[in-house]
C-alpha positions as CSV (number, residue, x, y, z in Angstrom):
1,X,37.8,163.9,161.8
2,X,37.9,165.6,158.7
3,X,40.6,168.5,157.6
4,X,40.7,170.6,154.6
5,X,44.0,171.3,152.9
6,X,44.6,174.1,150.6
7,X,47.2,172.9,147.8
8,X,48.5,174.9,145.1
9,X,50.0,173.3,141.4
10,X,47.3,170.6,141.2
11,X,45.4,171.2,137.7
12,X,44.4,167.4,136.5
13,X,44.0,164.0,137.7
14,X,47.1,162.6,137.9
15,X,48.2,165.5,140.5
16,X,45.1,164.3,142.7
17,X,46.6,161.3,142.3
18,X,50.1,162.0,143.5
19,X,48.3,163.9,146.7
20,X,45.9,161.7,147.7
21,X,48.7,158.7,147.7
22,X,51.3,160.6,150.1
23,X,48.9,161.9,152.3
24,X,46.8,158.0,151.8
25,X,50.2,157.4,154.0
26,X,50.2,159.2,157.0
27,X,49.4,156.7,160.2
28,X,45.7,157.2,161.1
29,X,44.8,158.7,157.5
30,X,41.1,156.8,156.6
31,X,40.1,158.5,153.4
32,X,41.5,161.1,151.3
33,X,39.6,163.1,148.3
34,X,42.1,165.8,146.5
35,X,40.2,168.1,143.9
36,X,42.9,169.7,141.3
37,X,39.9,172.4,139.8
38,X,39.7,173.6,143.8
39,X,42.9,173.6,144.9
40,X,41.7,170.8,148.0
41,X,42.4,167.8,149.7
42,X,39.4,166.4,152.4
43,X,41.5,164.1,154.6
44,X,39.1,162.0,156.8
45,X,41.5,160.5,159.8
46,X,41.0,158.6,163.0
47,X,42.4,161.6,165.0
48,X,43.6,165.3,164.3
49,X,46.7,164.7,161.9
50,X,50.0,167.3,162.5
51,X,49.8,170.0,160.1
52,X,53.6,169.2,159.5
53,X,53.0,165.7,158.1
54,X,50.5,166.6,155.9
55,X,52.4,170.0,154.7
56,X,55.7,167.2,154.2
57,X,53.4,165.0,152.1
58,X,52.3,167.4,150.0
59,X,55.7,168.7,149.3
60,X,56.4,165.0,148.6
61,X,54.3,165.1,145.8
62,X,55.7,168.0,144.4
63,X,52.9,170.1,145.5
64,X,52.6,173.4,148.2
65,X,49.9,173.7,150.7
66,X,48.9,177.4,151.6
């Protein structure tokens, strides 16, 4: 299953970094690709995450989703 996140404050690398490593942590998380220049995050799972997790993760890496 794949969900799109909407993140705001990622502009380079590093801050894809930072995302994809908290929400790399969420129990049944497979894959996850953040893109800074489109304010994303694809996060491939095993089964539908809780939007609440991946909101805390976010916020974890100093970021906002929206």
């Amino acid at each position: 299953m794949e969900t799109t996140v909407k993140i705001s404050g990622m502009t380079c690398g590093h801050c894809e970094g930072r995302v994809s490593s908290e929400l790399g942590k969420i129990a049944g998380v497979t894959n996850v690709k953040a893109i800074a220049s489109d304010g994303l995050a694809l996060v491939t799972s095993e089964s539908p995450i809780d939007a609440g997790l991946i909101s805390q993760a976010v916020n974890v890496a100093g970021y906002k989703v929206i």
